[in-house]
N, C-alpha and C positions, 0 to 999 in steps of 0.2 A: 349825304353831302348837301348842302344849301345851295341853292342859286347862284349866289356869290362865289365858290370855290369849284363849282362845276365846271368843266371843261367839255367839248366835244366837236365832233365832227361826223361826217355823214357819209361815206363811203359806195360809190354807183359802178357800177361797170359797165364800160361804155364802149368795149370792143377786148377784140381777142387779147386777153392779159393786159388790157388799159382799163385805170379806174379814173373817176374824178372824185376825190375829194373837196365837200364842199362844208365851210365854219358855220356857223351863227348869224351871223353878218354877211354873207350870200357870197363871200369869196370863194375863189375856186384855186386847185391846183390839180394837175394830173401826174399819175406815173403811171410806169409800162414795167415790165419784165427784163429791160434791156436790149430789146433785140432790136428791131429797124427803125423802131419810133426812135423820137426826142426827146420823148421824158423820162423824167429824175428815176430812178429804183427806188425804193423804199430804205434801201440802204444809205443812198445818194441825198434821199430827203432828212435822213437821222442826222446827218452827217451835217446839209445844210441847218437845220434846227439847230444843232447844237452850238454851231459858227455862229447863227443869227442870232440867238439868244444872250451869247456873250459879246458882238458887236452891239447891239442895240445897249446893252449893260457897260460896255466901255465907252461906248461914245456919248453916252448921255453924264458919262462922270467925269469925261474929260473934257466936255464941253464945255464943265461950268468954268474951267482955266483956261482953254483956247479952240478956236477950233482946226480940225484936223485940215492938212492940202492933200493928204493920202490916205486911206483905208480901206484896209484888205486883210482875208481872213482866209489862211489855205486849210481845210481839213481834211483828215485823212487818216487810215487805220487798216489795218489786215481783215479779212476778211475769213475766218475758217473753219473747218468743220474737223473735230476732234471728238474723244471721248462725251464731251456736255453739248453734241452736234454742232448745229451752224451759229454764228457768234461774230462780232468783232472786238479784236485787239490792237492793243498800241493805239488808241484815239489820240489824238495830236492836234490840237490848234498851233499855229504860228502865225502870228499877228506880224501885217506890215503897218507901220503907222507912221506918219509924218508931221508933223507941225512946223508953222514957221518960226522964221528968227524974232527973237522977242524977248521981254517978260512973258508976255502971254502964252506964246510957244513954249517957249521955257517950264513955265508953271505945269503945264499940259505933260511933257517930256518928261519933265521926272516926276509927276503922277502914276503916268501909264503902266507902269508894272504895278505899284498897290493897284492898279481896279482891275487888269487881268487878274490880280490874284483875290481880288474881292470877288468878280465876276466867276472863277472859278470855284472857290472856296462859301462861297454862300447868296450868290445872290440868281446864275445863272437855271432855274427849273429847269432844262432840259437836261442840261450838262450834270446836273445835280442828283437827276432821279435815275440816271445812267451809273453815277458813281455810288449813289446809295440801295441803289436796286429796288424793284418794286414789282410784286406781285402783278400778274397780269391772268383775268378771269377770262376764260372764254366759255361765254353760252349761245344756246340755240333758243327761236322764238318759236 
């Protein structure tokens, strides 16, 4: 892979079943295991990524027609463990979006379903490499 198309993040553990994840760019986020802490599961995080990656994708396409007075993104999906073990099913965005009364509103409004479906359909990485599947290597150093 090039430079250019690399991706990664840096993974620390920083207490009993809490890690921090840290980017490129020195940002940070944490999760836990779910248990008394705050933070997100990894499940919780898949979940937000996928929400975030197709908000950041709709809003920037519905922006160029108006912009939004509400936006909200609920995600959500089963959780299970079956024959192919642990997994999630039924992944579900539902988009709350609002614009005002307008042309410009307007224009925004009946956009917003083509860029959910743009956003889902090709433009969303997360959402994308979810529905197209991908290989995942794990080695030891």
């Amino acid at each position: 892979m090039s430079d250019e198309t690399y991706r990664s993040i840096e993974l620390t553990k920083i207490g009993d079943a809490r890690f921090k994840a840290t980017n490129a760019r020195g940002g940070e986020t944490f999760m836990g295991s779910g248990g008394l802490d705050p933070d997100f599961t990894p499940v919780e995080l898949l979940l937000a990524a996928i929400a975030g990656c197709s908000a950041i994708d709709v809003d920037l396409i519905t922006a160029k027609r108006g912009t939004s007075t509400r936006f909200g993104i609920l995600a959500g999906g089963d959780k299970v463990r079956d024959a192919d073990g642990n997994h999630m099913t039924g992944l579900r965005l539902t988009f709350d979006v609002a614009f005002p009364e307008g042309p410009e509103g307007d224009a925004a409004r009946e956009f917003l379903p083509r860029a959910i479906a743009m956003s889902r359909d090709r433009l969303c990485t997360v959402s994308r490499t979810v529905q197209l599947g991908a290989d995942v290597t794990y080695e030891q150093t």
